[in-house]
N, C-alpha and C positions, 0 to 999 in steps of 0.2 A: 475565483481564488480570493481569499482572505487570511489577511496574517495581522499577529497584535500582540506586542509586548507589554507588559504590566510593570518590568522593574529596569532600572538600570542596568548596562554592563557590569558596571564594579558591582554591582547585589548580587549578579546571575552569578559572577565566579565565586560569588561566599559558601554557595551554595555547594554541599556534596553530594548530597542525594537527592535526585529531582526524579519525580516519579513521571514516565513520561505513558502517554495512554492513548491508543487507538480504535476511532471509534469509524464502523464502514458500514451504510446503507445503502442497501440497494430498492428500489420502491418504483412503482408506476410502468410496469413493461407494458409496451405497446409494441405493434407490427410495421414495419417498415418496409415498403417495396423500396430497393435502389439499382439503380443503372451498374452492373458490370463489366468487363468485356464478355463476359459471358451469357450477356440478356438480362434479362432484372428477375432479382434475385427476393424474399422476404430475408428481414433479419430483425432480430429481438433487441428492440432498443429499451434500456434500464437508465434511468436514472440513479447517480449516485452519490452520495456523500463523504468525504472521507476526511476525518478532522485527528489530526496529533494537536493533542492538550499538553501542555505541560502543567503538572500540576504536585501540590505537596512542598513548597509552595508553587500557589497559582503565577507563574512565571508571564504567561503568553498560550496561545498556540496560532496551527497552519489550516485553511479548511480548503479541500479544494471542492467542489460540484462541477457535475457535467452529465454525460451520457457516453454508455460504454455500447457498442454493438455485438451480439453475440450472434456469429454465423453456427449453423447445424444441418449436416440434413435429413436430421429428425422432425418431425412435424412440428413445426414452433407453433401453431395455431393451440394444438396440445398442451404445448410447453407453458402459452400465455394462461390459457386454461387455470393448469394446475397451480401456476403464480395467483394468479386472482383470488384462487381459493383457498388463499394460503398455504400449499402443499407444493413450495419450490423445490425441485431437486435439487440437494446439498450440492454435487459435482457442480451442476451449471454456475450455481451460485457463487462455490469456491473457485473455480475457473473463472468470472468473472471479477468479483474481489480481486484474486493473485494478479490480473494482469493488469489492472488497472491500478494497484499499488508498485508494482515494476515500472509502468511507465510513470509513477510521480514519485518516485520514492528520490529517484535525484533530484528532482525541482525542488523537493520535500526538503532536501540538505542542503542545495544550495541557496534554500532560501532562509531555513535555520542558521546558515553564516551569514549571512547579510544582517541578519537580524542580533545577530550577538547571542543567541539562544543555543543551549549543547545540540548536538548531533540530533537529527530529528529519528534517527535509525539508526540503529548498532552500527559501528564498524569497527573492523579488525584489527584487534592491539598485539603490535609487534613486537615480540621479546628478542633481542639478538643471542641474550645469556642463554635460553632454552635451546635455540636453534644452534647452537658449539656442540653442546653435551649432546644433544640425538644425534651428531656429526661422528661425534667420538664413540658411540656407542654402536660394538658389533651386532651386524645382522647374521639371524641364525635362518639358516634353509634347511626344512626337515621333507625329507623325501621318501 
């Protein structure tokens, strides 16, 4: 993991538009036998990258590296196969991406507040004005 800020707090909040960008490599699958309670098992272990820039202006960013496991039991010898050869299956790929951004995506924030950097990831903007008026407003049931 790697983190690095470029500006000040008082600069970060001048700012209103910070274009923030996500960037995820996945590269180097290799076979892994590992010990289960189930006997030893292969799994497809990937290398990954996963770096939020902030940029527009160049603010900081978060990078994190590691290695993500993907269990199947589809043939992974296959699966490494078609990786090699450039011919990754989009699913496995996006299954791996999604889960590996779920599990950092809080680190991901909680490390964008320590650092004085906006939200590393959307979150939810609560309006109480909007949430009255759908309150007041009748629901129709058509049968």
């Amino acid at each position: 993991m790697e983190s690095k800020v470029y500006s000040s707090s008082e600069d970060i909040r001048k700012y209103k538009n910070i274009n923030i960008n996500y960037d995820i490599n996945l590269r180097n699958p290799s076979l892994v036998a590992q010990n289960t309670p189930f006997g030893e098992k292969s799994v497809l272990r990937v290398e990954y990258t996963f770096a939020i820039n902030y940029l527009s202006p160049n603010i900081g960013h978060i990078r994190f590296e590691g290695l993500s496991d993907y269990y199947s039991e589809e043939d992974l010898k296959d699966l490494k196969d078609k990786w090699d050869s450039g011919k990754a299956p989009g699913d496995v790929q996006n299954e791996i991406a999604n889960t590996m951004v779920a599990n950092l995506a809080p680190l991901a924030l909680l490390l964008s507040k320590a650092l004085g950097l906006p939200p590393s990831m959307p979150v939810p903007v609560i309006n109480f004005q909007q949430m009255q008026k759908k309150k007041e407003e009748p629901t129709y049931y058509h049968g």
